[in-house]
C-alpha positions in Angstrom: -7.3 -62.9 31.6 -8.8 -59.2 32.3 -10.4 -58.8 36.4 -12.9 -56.0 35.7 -13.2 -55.8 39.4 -12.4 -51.8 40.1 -9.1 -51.1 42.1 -7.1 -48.3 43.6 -4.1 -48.2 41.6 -1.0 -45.6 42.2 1.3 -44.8 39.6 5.1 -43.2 40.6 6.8 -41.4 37.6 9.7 -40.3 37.4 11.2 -37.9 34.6 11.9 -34.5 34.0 10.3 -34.2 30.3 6.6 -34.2 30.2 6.5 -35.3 26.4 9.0 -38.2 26.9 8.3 -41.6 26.6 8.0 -41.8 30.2 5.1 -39.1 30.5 3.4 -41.3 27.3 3.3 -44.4 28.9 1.7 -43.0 32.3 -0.9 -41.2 30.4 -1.6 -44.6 28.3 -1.8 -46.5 32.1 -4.4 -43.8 33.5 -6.3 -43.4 31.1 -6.2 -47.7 30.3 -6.9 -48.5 33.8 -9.4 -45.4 34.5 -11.5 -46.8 31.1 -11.2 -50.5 32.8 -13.0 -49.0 35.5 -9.9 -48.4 38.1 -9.3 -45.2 40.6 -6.1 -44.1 39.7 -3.5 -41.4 41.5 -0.1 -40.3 39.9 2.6 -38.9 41.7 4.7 -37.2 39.6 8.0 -36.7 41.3 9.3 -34.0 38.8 6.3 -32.0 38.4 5.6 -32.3 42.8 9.5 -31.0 42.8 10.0 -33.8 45.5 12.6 -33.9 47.7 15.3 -36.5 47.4 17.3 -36.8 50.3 16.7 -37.8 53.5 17.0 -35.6 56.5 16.2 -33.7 60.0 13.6 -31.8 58.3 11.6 -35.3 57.5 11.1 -35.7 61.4 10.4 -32.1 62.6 9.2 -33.4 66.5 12.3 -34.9 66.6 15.2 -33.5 69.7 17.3 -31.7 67.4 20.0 -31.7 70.3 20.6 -35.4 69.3 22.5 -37.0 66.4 20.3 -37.9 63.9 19.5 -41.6 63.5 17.4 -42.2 60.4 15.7 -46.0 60.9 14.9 -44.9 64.7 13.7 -41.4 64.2 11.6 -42.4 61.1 10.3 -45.1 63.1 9.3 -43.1 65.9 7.8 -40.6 63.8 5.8 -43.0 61.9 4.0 -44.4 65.0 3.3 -40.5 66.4 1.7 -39.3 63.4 4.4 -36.3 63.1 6.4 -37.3 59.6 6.8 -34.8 57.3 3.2 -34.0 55.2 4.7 -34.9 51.9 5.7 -38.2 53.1 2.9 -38.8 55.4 0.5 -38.1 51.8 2.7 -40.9 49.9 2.2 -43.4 52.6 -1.5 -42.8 52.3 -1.7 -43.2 48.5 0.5 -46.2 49.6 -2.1 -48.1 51.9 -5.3 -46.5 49.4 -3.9 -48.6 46.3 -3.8 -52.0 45.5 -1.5 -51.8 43.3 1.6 -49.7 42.7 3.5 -49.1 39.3 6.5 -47.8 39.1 7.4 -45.2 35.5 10.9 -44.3 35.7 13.9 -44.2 32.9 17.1 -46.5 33.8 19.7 -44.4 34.5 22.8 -46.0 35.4 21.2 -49.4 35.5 18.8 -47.6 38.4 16.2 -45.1 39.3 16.5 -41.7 38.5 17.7 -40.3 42.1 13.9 -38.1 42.3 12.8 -42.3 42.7 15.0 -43.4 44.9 14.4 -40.7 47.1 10.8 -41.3 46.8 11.5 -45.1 48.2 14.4 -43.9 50.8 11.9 -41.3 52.2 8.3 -43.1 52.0 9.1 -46.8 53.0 9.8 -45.7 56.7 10.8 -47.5 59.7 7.3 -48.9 61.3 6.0 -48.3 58.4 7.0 -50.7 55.5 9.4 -52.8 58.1 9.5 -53.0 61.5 9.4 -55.4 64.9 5.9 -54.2 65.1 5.0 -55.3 61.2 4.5 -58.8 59.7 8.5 -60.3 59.0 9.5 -59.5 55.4 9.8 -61.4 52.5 6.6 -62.8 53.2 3.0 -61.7 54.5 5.1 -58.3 54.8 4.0 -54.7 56.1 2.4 -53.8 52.7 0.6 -57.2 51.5 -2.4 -57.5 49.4 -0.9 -54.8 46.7 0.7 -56.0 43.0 3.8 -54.2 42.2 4.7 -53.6 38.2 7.9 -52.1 37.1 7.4 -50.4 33.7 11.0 -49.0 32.6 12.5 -47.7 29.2 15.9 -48.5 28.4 18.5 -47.0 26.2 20.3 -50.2 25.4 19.3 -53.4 23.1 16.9 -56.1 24.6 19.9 -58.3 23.8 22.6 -56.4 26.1 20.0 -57.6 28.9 19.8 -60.8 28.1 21.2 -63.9 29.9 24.7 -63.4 27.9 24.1 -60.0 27.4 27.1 -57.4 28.5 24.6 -56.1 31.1 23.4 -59.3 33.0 19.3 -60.2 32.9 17.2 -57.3 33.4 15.3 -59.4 36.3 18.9 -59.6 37.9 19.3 -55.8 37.4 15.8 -55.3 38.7 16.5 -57.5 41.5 16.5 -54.4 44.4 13.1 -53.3 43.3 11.7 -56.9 42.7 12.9 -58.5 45.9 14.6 -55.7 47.9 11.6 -53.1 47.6 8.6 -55.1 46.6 8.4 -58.6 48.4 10.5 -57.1 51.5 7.5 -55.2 52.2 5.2 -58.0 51.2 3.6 -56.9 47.5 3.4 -59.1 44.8 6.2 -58.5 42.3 5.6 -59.1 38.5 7.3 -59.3 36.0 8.3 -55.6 34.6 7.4 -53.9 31.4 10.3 -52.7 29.6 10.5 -50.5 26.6 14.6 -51.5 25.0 16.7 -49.3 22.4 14.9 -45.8 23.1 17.4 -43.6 22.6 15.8 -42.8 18.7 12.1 -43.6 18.8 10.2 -43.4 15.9 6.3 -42.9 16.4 5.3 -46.2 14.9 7.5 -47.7 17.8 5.9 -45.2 20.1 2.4 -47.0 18.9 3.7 -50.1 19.6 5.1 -49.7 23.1 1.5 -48.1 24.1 0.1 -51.2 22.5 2.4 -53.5 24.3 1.6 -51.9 27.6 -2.1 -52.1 27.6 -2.1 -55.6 27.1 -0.1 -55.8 30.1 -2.3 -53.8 32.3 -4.8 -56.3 31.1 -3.1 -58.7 33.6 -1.9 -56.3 36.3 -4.4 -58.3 39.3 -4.3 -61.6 37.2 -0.8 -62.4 35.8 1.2 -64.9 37.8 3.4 -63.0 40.2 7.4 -63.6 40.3 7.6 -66.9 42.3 10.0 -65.6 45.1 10.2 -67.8 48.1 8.9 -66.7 50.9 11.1 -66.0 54.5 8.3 -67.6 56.5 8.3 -71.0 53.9 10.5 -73.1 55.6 13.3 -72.7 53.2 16.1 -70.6 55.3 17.6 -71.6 58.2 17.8 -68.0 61.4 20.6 -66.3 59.5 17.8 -65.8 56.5 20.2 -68.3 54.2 18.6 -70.9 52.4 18.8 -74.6 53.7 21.4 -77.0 51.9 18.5 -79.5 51.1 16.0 -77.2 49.5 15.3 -77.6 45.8 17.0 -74.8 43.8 16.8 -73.3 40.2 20.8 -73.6 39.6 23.7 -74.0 42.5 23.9 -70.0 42.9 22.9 -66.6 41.9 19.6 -64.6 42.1 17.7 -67.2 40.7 17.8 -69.5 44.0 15.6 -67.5 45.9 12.5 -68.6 42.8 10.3 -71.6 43.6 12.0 -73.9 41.0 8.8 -75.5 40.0 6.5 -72.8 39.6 
């Protein structure tokens, strides 16, 4: 089922090629979701040169004649208004959209490091989590927006698979999903992936785009991944879940799903 109500949706892509697959299958999602009547803003992390690591320079009002203290300096310089403009504009785009897709190659069954400095930078203290925010894993700092990972893979479907030599892809995914995503409240879906793209031929080019429009059909509609929430009932103070709750299995990423949805 297709909402055509128009939405705010932010796209983050990261890889250095602008003719790769990547770059393809965030021009298909603009101009897909800008036809469907959506706003739609891109940060391209390679193309906005953005800067990875964390640092001093991130938190300029900050006393430089004191160590350093990432969660507590960010934090402060969330709630003053005095972050660094680049991560003050991602923020913005942040709380504008209403949903948030993520473009990125796996490298090293991750994000490309441009990403992760994108998250390690943007998802600030006080601003994504905090003891002034809604808890996580629940209502969460950044509720109300859904969260698609689209990602193209080098290896086989199969090698991701739940005998595969690389474990599922939703337990590789697992830090995004449930460690990005739900900790900060949005709604995590299930991702788009693109396997076996080391050699793609055009026709599979075709298809992928194909694929991924149909998917962006769903993106406000399509059932979300059933996490439990922190808030639920189902942990005890220590954030472990109770003995007595009903589980998908007796361990593993999977007990942390609603088993009957």
């Amino acid at each position: 089922m297709t909402d055509t109500t128009p939405r705010n949706v932010l796209i983050v892509t990261a890889h250095p090629e602008p003719r790769s697959l990547n770059a393809t299958l965030t021009d298909t999602a603009t101009r897909h979701l800008r036809a469907a009547g959506h706003q739609v803003r891109v940060s391209d992390l390679y193309a906005m040169k953005w800067k990875a690591g964390v640092d001093a320079d991130d938190f300029p009002d900050r006393d430089p004649d004191r160590p350093l203290d990432v969660l507590a300096d960010s934090g402060h310089a969330t709630l003053a208004g005095t972050l660094s403009p680049d991560i003050a504009a991602e923020q913005a785009k942040l709380l504008w959209a209403d949903a948030v897709i993520l473009q990125f190659p796996m490298w090293w069954f991750s994000v490309p490091a441009l990403l992760k400095g994108w998250i390690d930078r943007v998802f600030t203290f006080e601003f994504a989590h905090g003891p002034s925010l809604p808890p996580p894993y629940s209502e969460g700092a950044l509720a109300g927006r859904r969260a698609l990972v689209s990602v193209t893979v080098g290896a086989r479907a199969t090698a991701f698979s739940d005998r595969g030599i690389n474990g599922r892809l939703s337990d590789v995914l697992h830090p995004l999903q449930h460690g990005l995503f739900w900790f900060t409240g949005m709604t995590p879906l299930d991702p788009f992936a693109v396997h076996d793209t080391v050699h793609m031929s055009p026709e599979r080019v075709t298809e992928a785009t194909h694929a991924y429009t149909a998917r962006l059909d769903g993106l406000f509609t399509d059932a979300p991944i059933p996490y439990r929430s922190l808030t639920g009932g189902d942990y005890d103070h220590d954030m472990r879940l109770l003995p007595d709750v009903p589980t998908r299995g007796t361990s593993g990423l999977d007990l942390h799903l609603h088993p009957a949805r």
